[in-house]
C-alpha positions as CSV (number, residue, x, y, z in Angstrom):
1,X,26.6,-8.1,-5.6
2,X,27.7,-10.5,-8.2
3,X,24.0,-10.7,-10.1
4,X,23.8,-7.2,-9.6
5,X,26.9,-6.5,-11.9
6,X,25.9,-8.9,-14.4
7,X,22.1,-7.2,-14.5
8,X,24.0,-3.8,-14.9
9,X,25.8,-5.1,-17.4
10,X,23.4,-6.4,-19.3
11,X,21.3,-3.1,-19.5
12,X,24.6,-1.8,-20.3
13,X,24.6,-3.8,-23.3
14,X,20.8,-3.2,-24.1
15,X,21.1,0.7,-23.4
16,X,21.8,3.2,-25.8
17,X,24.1,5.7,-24.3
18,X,22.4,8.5,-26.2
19,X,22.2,11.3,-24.1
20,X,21.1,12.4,-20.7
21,X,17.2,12.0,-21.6
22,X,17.4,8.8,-23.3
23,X,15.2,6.2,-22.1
24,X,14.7,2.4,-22.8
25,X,12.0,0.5,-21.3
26,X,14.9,-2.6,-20.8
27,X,17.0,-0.1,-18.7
28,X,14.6,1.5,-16.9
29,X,13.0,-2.1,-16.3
30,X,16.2,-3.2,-14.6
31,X,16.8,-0.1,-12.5
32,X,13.8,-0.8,-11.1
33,X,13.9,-4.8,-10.9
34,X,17.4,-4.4,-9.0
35,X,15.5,-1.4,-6.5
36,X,12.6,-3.5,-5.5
37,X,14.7,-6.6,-5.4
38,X,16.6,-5.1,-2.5
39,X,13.5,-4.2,-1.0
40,X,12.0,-7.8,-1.1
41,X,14.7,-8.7,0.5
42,X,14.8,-6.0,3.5
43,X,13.1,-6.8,6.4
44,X,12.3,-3.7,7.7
45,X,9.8,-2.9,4.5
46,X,8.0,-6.2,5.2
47,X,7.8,-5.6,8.5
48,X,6.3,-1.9,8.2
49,X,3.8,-3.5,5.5
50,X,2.8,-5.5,8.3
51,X,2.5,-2.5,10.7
52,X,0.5,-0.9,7.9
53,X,-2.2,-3.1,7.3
54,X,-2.6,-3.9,11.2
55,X,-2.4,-0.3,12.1
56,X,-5.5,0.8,9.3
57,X,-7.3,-2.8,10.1
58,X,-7.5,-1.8,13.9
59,X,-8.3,1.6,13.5
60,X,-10.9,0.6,11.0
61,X,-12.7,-2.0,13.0
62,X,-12.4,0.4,16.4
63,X,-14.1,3.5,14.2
64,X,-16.8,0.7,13.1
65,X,-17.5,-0.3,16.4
66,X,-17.8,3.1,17.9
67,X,-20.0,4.1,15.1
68,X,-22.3,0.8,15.9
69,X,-22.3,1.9,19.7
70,X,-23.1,5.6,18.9
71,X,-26.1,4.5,16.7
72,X,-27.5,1.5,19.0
73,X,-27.5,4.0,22.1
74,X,-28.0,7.7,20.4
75,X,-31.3,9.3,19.2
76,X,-30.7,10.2,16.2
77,X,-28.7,7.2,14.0
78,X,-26.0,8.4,11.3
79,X,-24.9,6.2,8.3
80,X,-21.7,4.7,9.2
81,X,-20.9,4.7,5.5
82,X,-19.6,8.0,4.5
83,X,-18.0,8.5,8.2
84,X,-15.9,5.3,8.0
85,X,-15.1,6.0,4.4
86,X,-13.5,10.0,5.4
87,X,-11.8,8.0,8.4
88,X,-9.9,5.3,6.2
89,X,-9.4,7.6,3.4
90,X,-7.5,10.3,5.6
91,X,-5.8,7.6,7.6
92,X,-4.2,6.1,4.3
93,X,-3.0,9.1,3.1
94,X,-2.0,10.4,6.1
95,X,0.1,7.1,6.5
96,X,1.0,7.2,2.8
97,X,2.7,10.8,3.4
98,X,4.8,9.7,6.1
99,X,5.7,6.4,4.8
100,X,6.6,7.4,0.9
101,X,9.3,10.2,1.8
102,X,11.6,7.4,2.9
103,X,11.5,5.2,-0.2
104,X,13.3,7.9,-2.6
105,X,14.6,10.2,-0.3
106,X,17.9,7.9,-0.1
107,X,17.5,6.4,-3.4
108,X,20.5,8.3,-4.8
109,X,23.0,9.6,-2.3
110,X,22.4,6.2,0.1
111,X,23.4,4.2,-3.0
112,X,26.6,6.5,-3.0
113,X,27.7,6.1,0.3
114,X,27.0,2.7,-0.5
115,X,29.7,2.5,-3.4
116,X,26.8,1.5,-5.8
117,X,25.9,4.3,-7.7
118,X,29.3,4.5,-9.7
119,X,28.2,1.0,-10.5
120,X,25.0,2.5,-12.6
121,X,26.9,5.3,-13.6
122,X,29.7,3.5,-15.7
123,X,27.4,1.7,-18.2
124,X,25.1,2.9,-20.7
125,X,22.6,3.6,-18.4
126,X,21.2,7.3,-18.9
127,X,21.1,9.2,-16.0
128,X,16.9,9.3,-17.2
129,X,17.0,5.5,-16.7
130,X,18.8,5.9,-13.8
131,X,16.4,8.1,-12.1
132,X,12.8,6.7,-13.7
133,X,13.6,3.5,-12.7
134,X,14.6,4.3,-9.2
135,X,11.3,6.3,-9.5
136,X,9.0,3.5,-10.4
137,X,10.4,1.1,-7.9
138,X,9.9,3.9,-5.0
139,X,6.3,4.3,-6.3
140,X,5.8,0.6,-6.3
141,X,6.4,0.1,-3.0
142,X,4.3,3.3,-2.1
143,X,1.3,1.8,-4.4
144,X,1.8,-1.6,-2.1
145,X,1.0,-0.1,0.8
146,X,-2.2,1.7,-0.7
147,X,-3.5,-1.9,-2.1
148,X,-2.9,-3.4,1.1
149,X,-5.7,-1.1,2.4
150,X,-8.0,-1.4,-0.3
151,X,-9.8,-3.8,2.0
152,X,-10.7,-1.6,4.5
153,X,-12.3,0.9,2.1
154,X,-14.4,-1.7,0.7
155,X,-15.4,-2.5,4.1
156,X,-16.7,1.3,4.4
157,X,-18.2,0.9,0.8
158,X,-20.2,-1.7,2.0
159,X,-22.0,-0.2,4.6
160,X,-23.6,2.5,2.1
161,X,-24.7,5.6,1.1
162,X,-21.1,6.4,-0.3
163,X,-20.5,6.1,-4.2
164,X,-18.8,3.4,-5.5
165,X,-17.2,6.0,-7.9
166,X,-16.0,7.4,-4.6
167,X,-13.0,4.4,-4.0
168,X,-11.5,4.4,-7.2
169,X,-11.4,7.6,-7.5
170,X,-10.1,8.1,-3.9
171,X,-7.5,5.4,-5.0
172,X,-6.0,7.4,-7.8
173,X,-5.6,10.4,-6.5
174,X,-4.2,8.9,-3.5
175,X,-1.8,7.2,-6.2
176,X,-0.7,10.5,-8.0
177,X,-0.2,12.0,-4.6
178,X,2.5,9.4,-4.0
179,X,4.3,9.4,-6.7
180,X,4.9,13.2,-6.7
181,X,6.2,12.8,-3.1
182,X,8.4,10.3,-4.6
183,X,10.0,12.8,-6.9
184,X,9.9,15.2,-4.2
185,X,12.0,12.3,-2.5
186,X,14.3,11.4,-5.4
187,X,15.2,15.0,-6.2
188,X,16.1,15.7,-2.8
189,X,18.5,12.7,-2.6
190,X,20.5,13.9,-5.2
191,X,20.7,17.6,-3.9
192,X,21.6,16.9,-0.1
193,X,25.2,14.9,0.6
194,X,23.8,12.7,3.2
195,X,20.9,10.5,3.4
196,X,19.6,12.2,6.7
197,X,19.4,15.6,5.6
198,X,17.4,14.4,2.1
199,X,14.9,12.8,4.4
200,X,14.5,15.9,6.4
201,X,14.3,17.9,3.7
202,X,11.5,15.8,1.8
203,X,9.7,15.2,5.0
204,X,9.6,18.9,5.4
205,X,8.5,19.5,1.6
206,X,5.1,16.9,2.7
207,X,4.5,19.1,6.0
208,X,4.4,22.2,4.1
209,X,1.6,21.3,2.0
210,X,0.1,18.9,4.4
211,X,0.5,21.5,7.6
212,X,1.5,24.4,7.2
213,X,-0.9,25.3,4.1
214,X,-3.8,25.6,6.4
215,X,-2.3,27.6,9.0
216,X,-0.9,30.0,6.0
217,X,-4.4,30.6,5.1
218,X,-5.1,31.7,8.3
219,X,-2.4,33.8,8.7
220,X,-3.4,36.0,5.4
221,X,-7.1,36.3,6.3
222,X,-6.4,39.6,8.1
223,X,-4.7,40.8,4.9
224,X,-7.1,39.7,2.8
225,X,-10.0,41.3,5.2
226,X,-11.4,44.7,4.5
227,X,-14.4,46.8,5.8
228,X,-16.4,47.7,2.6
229,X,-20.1,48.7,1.6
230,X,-22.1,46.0,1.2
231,X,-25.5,44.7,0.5
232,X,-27.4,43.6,3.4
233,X,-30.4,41.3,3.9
234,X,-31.8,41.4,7.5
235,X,-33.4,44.3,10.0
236,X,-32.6,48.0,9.0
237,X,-30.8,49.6,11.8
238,X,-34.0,52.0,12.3
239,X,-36.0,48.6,13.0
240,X,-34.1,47.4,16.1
241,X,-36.2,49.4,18.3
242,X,-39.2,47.4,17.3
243,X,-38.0,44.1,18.3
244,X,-39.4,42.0,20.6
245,X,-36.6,40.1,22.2
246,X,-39.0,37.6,24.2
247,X,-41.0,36.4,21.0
248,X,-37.3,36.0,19.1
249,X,-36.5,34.0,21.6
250,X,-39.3,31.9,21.8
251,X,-39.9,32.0,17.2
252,X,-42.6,34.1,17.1
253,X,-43.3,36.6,14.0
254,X,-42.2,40.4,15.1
255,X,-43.6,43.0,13.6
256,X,-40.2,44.1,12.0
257,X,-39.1,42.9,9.0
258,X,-36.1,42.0,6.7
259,X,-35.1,44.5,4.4
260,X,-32.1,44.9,2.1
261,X,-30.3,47.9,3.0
262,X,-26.2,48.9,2.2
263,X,-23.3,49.0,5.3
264,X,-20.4,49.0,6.0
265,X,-19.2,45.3,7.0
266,X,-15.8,43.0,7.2
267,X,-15.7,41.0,4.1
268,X,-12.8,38.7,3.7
269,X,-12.0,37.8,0.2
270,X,-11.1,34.1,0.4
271,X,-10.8,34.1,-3.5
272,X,-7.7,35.3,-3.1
273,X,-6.0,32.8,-1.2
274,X,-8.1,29.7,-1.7
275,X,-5.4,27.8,-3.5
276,X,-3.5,27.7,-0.1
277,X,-5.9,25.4,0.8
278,X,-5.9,23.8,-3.2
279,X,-2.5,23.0,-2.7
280,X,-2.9,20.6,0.1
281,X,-2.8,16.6,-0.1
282,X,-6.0,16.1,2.3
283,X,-8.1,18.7,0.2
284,X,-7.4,17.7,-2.9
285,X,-8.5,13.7,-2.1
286,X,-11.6,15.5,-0.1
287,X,-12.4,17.4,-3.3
288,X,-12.2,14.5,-5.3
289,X,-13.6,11.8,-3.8
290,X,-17.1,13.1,-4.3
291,X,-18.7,11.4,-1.5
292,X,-21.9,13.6,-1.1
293,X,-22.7,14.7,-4.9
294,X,-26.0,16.5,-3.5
295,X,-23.8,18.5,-1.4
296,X,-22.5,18.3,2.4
297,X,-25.6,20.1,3.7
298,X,-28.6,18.0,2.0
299,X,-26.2,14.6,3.2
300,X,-26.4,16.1,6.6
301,X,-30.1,16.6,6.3
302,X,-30.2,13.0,4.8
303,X,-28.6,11.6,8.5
304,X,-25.3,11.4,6.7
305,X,-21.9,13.2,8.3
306,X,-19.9,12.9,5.5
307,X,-16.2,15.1,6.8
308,X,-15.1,14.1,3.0
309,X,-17.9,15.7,1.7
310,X,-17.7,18.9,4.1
311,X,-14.2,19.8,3.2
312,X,-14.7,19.6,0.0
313,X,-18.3,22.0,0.1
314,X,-16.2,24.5,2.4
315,X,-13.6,25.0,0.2
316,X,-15.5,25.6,-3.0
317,X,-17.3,28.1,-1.0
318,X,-13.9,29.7,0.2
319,X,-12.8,29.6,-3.5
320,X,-15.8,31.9,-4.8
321,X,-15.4,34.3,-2.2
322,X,-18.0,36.5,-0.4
323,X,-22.0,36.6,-1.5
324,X,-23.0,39.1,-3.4
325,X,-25.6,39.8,-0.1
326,X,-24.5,38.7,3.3
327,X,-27.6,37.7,4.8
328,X,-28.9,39.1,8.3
329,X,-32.6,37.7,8.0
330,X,-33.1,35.1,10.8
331,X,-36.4,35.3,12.0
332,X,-38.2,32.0,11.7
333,X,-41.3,33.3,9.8
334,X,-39.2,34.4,6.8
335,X,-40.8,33.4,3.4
336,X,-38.3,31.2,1.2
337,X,-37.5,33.9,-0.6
338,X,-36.6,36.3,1.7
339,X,-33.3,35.2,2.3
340,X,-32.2,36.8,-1.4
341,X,-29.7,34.9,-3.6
342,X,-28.0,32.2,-2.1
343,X,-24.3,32.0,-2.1
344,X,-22.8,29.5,-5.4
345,X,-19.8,26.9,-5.0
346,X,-17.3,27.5,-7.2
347,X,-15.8,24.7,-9.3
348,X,-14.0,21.7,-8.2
349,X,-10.4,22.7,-6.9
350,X,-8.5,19.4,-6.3
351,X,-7.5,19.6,-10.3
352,X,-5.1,22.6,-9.1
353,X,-3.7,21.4,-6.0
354,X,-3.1,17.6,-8.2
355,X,-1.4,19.7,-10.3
356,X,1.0,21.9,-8.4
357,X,1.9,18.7,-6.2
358,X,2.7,16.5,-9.6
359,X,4.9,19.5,-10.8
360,X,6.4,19.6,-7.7
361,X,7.1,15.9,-8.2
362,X,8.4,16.6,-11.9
363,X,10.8,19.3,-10.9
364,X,12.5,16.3,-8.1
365,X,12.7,14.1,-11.1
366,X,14.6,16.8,-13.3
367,X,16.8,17.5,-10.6
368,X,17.5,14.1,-9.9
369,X,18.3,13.5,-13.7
370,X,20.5,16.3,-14.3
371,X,22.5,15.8,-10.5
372,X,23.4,11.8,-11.7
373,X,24.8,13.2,-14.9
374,X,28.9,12.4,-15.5
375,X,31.3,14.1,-15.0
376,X,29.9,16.5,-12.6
377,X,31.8,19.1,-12.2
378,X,31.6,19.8,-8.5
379,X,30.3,17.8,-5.7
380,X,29.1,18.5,-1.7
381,X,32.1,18.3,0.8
382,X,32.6,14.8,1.8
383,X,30.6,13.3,-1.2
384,X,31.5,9.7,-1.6
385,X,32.5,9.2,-6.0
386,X,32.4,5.3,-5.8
């Protein structure tokens, strides 16, 4: 306690007391230094390190050797490459978003129950300096855990056909991610009284992008589903009668063909509600990540199962809604251009959901620095002052 004083006070000295938003790198650098410090020192966060890296190293080496198995004794042999890569790359994050809402989400209102936030309060430490370095040291430890399973990435790097440009790209987004859950975390801290219901509450912040996104989406596809006239490409009703349904089966020619007719059919407008899907964590490091370039389909073709890859094609495809025809024609002995215009991906999405999740981040942080300002005027019931 007694270095911690004299590091407080020497920020004191070095800060410059001018306002809420004030920031100095020395006091923000000593915020932080006295945060990881007690961190270092905690057993617990050295021992879940540990956990970390043998939870991601096992599952890693088990995916591998299932992978080797399914290739030695199946048919037809996949590239372990992109398959391990999506397998470590949603395990860290996954781990990543359980593991970073309890690094902030007691930064602040732990530290009061404590008795040691008055101790920050008092100097000339803004409430910025406060807050970024509590900020930084949360992210640190967040960013410790991603290094730790660098490794392992590299290990599904090196058994090909993924882009190098794949892992760091994959490591920064997974970066960003973390550091808005951090201000997610920190802002929370500030808002609830006690540290358990700021863990809650962040924890449930990550499970509604990370969860319940997806299952929102699905919930508004029957609002966003209509029956509308549309262009078809496939047998005219009038044609059915001249089908053969024993040379279908078996991929002979019939003497119908496809036409392109108008009906009436169910189109649901996922351009409406794609960003549901923008908006969470796994989708926008899928999107991102680039792992098949040519597309999930011609990596499929290729021998390559790339889940990365596929997430990422599906929800550019949900993002530029229907096709302009919905295509019908499915008789083997179609010419290549039969099948009309083929349905465009739209743009890359993760840039939106990376967005909304770092403003999300941004707001914590601006709650957390205007809740340690002083005096405050009122305070939750129970709230500990010093």
């Amino acid at each position: 306690m007694s270095t911690q004083v004299q590091d407080v006070r020497t920020a004191g000295r070095g800060g410059t007391g001018g306002g809420t938003w004030s920031l100095t790198w020395y006091g923000v650098r000593t915020v932080a230094a006295l945060e990881l410090r007690q961190r270092v020192r905690s057993s617990r966060w050295k021992t879940a390190l540990l956990v970390w890296v043998v939870v991601v190293g096992a599952i890693t080496l088990l995916s591998s050797g299932a992978l080797a198995t399914v290739n030695r004794t199946g048919t037809d042999p996949v590239s372990r490459g992109p398959l391990l890569f999506s397998i470590v790359t949603v395990l860290v994050l996954g781990l990543g978003l359980l593991v970073t809402p309890t690094l902030t989400s007691t930064a602040v209102n732990g530290d009061r129950a404590a008795g040691t936030l008055a101790t920050l309060q008092v100097t000339l430490l803004s409430p910025a300096e406060i807050a970024l370095g509590k900020l930084l040291a949360a992210w640190s430890a967040a960013l410790a855990f991603l290094v730790a399973s660098v490794p392992f990435l590299l290990v599904a790097l090196a058994l090909g056909d993924v882009p190098v440009a794949a892992l760091p790209r994959v490591l920064l987004v997974v970066a960003l991610l973390l550091v808005a859950v951090c201000g997610v975390g920190l802002g929370w801290s500030t808002v609830a009284a006690r540290p358990a219901g700021s863990t809650v509450l962040t924890f449930l912040t990550v499970a509604g992008l990370a969860v319940f996104t997806p299952v929102f989406f699905g919930i508004a596809l029957p609002a966003v589903t209509t029956t509308e006239e549309v262009t078809v490409r496939g047998f005219d009703p009038d044609q059915w009668g001249q089908l053969d349904v024993d040379d279908l089966a078996d991929g002979h020619p019939t003497s119908a063909q496809c036409t392109t007719y108008t009906a009436e059919r169910a189109v649901t407008h996922t351009e409406r509600t794609w960003w549901l899907l923008a908006l969470n964590p796994f989708v926008v490091v899928a999107d991102a990540a680039g792992t098949s370039p040519g597309g999930a389909e011609q990596a499929a073709g290729a021998g390559r199962l790339d889940p990365l890859g596929t997430v990422s094609e599906d929800v550019r495809f949900l993002r530029g809604g229907p096709a302009d025809v919905l295509q019908e024609c499915w008789t083997e002995d179609a010419s290549p251009g039969a099948f009309g215009p083929e349905r465009e991906r739209a743009g890359a999405v993760w840039p939106y959901g990376l967005a909304v999740n770092l403003m999300l981040g941004v707001v914590g942080f601006v709650v957390a620095v205007r809740r340690l300002r002083i005096p405050q005027r009122t305070l939750p019931r129970g709230t500990r002052v010093a």
